[in-house]
Each structure stands twice: as C-alpha cells, then as structure tokens.
mmCIF file of the N, C-alpha and C atoms, coordinates in Angstrom:
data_MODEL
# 
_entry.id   MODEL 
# 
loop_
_atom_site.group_PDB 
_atom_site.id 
_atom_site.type_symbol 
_atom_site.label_atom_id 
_atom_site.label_alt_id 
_atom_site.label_comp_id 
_atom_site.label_asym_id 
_atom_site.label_entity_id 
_atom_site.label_seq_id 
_atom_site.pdbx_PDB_ins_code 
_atom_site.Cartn_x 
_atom_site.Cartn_y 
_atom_site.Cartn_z 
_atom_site.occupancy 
_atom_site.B_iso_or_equiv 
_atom_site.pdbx_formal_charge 
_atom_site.auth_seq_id 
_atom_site.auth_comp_id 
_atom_site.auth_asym_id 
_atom_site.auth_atom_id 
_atom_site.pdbx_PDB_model_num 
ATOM 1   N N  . UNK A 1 1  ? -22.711 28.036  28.496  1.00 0.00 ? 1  UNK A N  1 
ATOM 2   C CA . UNK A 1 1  ? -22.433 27.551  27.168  1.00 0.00 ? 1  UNK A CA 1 
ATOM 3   C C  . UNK A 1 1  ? -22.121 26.049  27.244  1.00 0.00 ? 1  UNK A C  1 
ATOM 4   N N  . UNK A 1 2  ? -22.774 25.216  26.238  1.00 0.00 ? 2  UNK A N  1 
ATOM 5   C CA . UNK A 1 2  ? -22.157 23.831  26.266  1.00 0.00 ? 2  UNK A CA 1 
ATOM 6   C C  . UNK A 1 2  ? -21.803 23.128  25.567  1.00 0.00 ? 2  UNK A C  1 
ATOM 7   N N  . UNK A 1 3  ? -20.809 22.554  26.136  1.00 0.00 ? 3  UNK A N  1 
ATOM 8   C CA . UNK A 1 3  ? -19.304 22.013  25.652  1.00 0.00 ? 3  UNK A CA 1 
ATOM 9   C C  . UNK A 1 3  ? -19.781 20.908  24.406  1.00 0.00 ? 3  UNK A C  1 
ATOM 10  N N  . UNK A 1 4  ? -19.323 20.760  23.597  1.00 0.00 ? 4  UNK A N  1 
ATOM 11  C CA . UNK A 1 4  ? -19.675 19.629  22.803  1.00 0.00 ? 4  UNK A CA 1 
ATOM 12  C C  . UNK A 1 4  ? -18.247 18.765  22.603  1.00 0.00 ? 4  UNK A C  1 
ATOM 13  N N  . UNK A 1 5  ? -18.221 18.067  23.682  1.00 0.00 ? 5  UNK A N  1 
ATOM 14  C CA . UNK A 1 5  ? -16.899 17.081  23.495  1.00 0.00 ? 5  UNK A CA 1 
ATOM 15  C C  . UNK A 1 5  ? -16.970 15.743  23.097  1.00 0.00 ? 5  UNK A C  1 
ATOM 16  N N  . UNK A 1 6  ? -18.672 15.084  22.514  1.00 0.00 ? 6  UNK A N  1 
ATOM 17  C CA . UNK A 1 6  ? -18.341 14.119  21.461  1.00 0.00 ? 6  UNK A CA 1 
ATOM 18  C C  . UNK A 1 6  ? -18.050 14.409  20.131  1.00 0.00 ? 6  UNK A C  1 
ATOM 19  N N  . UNK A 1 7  ? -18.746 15.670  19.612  1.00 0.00 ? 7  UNK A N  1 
ATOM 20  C CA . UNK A 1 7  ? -18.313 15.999  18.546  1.00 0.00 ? 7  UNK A CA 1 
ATOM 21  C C  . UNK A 1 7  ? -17.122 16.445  18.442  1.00 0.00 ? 7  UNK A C  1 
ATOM 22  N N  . UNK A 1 8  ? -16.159 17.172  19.164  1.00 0.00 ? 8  UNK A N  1 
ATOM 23  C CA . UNK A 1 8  ? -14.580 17.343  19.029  1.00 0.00 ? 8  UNK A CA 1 
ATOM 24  C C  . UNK A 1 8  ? -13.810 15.843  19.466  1.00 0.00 ? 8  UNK A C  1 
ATOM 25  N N  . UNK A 1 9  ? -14.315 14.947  20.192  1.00 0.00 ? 9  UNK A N  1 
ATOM 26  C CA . UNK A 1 9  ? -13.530 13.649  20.213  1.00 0.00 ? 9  UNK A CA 1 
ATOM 27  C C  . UNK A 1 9  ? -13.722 13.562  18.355  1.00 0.00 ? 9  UNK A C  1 
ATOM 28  N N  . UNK A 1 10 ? -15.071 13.323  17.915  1.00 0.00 ? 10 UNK A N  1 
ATOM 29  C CA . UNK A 1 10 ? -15.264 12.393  16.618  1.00 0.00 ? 10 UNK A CA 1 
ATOM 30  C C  . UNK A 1 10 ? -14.225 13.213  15.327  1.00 0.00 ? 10 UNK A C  1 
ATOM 31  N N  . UNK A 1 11 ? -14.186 14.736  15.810  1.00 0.00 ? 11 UNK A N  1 
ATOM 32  C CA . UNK A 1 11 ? -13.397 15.078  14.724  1.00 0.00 ? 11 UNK A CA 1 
ATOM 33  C C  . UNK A 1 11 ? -11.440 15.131  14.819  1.00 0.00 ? 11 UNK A C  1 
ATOM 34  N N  . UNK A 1 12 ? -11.435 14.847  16.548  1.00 0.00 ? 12 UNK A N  1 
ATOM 35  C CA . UNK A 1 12 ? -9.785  14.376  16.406  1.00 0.00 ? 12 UNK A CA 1 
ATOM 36  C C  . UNK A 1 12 ? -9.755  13.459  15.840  1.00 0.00 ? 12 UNK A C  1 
ATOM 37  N N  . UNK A 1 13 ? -10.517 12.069  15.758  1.00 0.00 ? 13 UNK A N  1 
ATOM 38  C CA . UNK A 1 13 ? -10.358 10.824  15.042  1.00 0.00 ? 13 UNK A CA 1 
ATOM 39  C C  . UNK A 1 13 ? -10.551 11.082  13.688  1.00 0.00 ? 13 UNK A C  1 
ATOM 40  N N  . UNK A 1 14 ? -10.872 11.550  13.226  1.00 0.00 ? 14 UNK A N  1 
ATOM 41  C CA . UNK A 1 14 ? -11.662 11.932  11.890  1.00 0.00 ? 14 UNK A CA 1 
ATOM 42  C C  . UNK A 1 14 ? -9.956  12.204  11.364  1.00 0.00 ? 14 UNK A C  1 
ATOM 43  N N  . UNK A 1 15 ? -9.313  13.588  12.262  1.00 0.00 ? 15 UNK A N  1 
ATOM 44  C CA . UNK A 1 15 ? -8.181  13.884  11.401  1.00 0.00 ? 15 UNK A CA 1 
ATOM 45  C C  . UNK A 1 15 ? -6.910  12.622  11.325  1.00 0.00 ? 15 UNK A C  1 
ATOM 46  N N  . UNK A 1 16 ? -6.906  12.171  12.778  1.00 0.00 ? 16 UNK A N  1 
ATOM 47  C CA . UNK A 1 16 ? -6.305  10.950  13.116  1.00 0.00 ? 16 UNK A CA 1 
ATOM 48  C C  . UNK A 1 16 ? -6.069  9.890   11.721  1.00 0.00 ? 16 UNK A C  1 
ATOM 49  N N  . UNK A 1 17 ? -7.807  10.032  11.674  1.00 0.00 ? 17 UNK A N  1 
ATOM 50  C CA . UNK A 1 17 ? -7.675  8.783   10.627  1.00 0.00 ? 17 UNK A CA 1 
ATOM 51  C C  . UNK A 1 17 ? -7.118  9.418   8.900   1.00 0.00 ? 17 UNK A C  1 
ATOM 52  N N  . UNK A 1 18 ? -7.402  10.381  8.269   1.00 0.00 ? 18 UNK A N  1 
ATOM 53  C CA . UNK A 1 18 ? -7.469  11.174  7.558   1.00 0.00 ? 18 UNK A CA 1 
ATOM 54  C C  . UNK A 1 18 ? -5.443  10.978  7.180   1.00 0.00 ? 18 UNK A C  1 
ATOM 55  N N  . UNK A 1 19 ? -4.811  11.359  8.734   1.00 0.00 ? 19 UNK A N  1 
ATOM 56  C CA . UNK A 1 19 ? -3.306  11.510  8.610   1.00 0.00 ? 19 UNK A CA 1 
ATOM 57  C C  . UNK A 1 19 ? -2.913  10.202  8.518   1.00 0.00 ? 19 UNK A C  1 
ATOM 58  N N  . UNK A 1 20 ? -3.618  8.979   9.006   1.00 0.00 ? 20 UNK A N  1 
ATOM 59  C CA . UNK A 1 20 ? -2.776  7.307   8.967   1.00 0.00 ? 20 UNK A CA 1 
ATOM 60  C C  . UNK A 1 20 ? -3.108  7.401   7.279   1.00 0.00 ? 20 UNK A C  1 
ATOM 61  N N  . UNK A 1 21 ? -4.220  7.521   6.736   1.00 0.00 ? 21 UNK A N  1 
ATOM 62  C CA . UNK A 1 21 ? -4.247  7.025   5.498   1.00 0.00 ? 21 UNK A CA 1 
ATOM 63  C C  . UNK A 1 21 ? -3.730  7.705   4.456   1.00 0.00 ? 21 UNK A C  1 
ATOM 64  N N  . UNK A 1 22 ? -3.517  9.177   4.623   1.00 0.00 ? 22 UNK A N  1 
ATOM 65  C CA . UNK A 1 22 ? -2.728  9.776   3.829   1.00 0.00 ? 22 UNK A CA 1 
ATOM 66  C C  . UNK A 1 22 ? -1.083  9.511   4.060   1.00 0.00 ? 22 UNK A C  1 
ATOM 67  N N  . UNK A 1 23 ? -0.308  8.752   5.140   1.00 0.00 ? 23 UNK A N  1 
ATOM 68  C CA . UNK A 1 23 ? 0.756   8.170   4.999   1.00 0.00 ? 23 UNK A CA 1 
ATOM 69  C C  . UNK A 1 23 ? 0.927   6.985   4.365   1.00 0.00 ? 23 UNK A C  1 
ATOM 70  N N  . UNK A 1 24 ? -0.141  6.089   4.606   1.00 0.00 ? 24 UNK A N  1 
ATOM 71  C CA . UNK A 1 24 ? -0.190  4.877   4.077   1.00 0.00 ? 24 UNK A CA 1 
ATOM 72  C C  . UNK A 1 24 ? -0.219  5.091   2.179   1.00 0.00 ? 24 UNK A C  1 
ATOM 73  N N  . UNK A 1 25 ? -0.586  5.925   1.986   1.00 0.00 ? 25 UNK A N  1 
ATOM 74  C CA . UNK A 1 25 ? -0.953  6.191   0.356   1.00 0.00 ? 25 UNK A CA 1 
ATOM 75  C C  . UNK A 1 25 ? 0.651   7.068   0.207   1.00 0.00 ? 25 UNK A C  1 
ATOM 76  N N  . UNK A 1 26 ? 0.932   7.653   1.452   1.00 0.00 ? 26 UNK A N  1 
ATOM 77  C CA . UNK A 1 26 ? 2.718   8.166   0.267   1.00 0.00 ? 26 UNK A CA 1 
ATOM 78  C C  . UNK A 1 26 ? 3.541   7.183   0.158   1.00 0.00 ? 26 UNK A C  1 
ATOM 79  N N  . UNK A 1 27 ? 3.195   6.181   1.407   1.00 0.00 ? 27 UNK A N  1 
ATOM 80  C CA . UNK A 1 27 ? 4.411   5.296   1.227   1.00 0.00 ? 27 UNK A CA 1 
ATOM 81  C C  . UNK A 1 27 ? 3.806   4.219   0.268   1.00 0.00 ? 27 UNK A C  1 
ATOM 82  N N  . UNK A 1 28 ? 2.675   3.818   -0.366  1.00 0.00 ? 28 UNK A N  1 
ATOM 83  C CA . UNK A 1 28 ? 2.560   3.152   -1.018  1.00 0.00 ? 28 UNK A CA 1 
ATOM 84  C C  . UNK A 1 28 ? 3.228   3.716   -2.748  1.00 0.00 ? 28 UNK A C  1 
ATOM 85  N N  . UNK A 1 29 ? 2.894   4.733   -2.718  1.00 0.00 ? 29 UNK A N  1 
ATOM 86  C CA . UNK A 1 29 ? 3.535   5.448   -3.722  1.00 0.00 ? 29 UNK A CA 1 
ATOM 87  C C  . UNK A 1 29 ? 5.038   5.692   -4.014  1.00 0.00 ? 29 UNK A C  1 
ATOM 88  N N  . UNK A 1 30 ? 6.047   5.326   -2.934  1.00 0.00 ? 30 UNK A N  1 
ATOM 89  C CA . UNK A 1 30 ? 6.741   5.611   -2.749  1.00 0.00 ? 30 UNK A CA 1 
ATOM 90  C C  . UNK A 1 30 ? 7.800   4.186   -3.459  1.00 0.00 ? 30 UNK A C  1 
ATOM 91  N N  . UNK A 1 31 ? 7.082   3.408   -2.770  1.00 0.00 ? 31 UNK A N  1 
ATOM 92  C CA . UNK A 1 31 ? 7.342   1.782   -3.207  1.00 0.00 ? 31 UNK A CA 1 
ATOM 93  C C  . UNK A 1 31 ? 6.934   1.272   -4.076  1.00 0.00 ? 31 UNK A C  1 
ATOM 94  N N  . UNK A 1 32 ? 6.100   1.540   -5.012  1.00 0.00 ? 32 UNK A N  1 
ATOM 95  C CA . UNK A 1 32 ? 5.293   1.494   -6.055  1.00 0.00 ? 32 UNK A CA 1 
ATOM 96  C C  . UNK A 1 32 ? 6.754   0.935   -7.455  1.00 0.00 ? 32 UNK A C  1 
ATOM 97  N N  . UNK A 1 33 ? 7.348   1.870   -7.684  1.00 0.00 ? 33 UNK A N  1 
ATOM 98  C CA . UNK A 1 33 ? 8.418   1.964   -8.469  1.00 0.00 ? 33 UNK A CA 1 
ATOM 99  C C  . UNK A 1 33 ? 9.431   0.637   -8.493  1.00 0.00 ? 33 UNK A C  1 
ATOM 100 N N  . UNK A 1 34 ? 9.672   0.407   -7.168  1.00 0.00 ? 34 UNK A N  1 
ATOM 101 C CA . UNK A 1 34 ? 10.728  -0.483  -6.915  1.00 0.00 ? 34 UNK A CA 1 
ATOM 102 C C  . UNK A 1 34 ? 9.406   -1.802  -6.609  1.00 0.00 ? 34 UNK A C  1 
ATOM 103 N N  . UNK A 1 35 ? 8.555   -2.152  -5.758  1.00 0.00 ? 35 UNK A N  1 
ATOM 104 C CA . UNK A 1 35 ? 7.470   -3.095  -6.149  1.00 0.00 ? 35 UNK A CA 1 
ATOM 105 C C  . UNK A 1 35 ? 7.579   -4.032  -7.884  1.00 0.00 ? 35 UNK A C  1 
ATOM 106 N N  . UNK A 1 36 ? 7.097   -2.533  -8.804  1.00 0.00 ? 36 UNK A N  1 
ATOM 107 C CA . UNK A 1 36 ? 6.740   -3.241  -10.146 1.00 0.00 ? 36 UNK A CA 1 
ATOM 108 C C  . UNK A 1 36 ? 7.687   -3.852  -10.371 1.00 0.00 ? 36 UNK A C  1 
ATOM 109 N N  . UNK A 1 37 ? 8.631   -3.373  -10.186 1.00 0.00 ? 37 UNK A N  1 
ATOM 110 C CA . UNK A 1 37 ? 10.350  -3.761  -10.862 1.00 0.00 ? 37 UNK A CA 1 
ATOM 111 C C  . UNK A 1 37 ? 10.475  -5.291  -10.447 1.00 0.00 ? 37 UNK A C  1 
ATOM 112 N N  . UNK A 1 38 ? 10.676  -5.473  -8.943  1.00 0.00 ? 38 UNK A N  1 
ATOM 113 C CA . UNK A 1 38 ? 10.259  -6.271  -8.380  1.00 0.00 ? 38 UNK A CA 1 
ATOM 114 C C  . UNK A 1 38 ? 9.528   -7.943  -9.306  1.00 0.00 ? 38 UNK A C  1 
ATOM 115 N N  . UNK A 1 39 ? 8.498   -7.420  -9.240  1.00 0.00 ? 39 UNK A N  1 
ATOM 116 C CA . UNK A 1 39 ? 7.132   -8.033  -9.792  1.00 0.00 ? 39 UNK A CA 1 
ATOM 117 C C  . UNK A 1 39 ? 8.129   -8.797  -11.225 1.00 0.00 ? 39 UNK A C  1 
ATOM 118 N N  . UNK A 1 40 ? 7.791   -7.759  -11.650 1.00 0.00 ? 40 UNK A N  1 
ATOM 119 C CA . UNK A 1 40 ? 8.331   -8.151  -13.371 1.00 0.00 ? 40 UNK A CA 1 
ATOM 120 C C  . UNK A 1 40 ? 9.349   -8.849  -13.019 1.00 0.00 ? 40 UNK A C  1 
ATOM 121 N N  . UNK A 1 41 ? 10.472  -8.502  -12.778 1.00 0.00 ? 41 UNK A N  1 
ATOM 122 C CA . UNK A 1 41 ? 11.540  -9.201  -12.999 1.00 0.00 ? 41 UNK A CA 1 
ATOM 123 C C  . UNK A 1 41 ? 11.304  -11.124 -11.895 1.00 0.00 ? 41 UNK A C  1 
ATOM 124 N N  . UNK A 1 42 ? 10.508  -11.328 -11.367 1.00 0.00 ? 42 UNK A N  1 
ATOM 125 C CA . UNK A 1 42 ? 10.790  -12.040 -10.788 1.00 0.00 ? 42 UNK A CA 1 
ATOM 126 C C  . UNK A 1 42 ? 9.251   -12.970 -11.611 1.00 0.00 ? 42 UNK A C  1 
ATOM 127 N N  . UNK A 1 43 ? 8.678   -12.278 -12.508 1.00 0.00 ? 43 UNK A N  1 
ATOM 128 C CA . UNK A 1 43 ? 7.598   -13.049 -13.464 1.00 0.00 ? 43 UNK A CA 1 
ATOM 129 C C  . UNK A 1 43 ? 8.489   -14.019 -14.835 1.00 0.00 ? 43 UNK A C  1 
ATOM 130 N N  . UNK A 1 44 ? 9.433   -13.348 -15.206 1.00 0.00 ? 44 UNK A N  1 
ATOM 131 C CA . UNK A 1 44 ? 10.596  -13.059 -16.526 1.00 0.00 ? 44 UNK A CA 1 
ATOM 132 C C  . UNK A 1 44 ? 11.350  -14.370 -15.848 1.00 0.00 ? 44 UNK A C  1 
ATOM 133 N N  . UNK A 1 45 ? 11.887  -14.381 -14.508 1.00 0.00 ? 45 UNK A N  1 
ATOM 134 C CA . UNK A 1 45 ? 12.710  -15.459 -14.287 1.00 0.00 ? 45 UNK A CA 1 
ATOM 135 C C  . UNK A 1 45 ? 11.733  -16.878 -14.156 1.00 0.00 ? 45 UNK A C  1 
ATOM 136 N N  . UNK A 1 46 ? 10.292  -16.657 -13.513 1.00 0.00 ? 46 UNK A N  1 
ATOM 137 C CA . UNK A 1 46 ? 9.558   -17.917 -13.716 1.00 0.00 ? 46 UNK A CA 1 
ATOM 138 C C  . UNK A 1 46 ? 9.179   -18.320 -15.203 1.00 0.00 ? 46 UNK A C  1 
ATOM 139 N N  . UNK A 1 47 ? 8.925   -17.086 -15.838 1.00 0.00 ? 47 UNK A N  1 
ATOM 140 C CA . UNK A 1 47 ? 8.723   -17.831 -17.398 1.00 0.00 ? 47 UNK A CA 1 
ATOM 141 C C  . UNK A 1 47 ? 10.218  -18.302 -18.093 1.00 0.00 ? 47 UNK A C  1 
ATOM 142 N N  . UNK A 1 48 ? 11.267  -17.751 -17.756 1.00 0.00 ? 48 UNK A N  1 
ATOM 143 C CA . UNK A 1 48 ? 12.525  -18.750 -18.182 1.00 0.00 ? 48 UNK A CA 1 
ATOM 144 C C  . UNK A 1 48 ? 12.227  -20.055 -17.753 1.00 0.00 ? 48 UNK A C  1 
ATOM 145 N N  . UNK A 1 49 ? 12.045  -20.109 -16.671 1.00 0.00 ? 49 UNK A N  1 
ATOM 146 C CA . UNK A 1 49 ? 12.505  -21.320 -15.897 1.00 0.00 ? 49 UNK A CA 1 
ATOM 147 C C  . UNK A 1 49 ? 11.157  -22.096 -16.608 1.00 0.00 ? 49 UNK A C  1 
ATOM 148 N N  . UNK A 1 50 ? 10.004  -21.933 -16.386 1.00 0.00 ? 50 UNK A N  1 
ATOM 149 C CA . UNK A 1 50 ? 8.958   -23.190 -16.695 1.00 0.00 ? 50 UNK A CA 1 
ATOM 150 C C  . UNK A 1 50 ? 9.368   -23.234 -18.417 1.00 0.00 ? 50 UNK A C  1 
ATOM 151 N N  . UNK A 1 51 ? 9.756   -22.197 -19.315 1.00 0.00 ? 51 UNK A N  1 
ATOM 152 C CA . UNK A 1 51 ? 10.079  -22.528 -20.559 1.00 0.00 ? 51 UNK A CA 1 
ATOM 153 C C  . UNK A 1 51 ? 11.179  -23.428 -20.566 1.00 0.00 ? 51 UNK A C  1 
ATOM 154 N N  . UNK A 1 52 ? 12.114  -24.012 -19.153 1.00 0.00 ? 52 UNK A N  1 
ATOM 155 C CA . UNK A 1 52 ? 13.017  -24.709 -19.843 1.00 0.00 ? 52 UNK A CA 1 
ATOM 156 C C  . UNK A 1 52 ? 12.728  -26.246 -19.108 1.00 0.00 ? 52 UNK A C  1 
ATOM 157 N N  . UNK A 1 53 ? 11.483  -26.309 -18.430 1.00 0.00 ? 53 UNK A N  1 
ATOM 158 C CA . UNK A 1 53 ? 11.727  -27.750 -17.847 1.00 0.00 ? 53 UNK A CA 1 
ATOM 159 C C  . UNK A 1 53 ? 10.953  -28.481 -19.378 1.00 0.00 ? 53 UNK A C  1 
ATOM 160 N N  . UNK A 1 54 ? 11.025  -29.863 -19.603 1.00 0.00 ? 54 UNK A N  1 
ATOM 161 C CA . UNK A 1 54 ? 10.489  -30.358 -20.423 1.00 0.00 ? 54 UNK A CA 1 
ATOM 162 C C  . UNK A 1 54 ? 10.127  -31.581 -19.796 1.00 0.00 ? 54 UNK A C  1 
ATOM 163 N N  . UNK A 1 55 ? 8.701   -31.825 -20.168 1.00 0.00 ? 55 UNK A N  1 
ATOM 164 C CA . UNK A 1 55 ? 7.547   -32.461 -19.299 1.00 0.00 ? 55 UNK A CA 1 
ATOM 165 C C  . UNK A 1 55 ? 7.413   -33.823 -20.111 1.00 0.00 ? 55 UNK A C  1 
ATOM 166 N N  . UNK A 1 56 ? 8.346   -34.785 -20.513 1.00 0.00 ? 56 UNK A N  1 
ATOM 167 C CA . UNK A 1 56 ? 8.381   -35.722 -21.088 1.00 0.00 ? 56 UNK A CA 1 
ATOM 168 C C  . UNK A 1 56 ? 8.289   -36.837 -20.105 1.00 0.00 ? 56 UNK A C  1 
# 
C-alpha cells in the first residue's frame, strides 16, 4: 500500500493555516469594540482642536 505523505503534509498545513486565521479573525473581533471607540474619540478631539486654531 502507498503512503501518500505529500498529500497529508499539504493537509496539516491546510488545517495549520485554517487555525492561525480563524484566531486572527476572533481576536480581531474581539478588539473591534474598543478599536472604534478608540478611533472616534480620538477623531472628536482632532476636530475640537483644528476647530479652535484660527489661521489669521
């Protein structure tokens, strides 16, 4: 009987890769929440600020 050990290498990588990117997508999800928050609030303090310089 014969062995097929490129095709079982290609499908450990296969799951390999399958498990990095399905972590990468919880933790992006995870941070997502606190990110936007993030974002916004630090958009809100640049539009204060350029609304108060005056370009005279």
């Amino acid at each position: 009987m014969k062995k097929f050990k490129k095709g079982q290498s290609t499908l450990e990588y296969v799951i390999i890769l399958a498990a990095v990117v399905g972590a990468i997508i919880a933790v992006a999800a995870m941070f997502k929440p606190k990110l936007v928050t993030t974002y916004d609030s630090l958009s809100n303090t640049m539009q204060g600020t350029v609304g108060r310089v005056n370009f005279n």
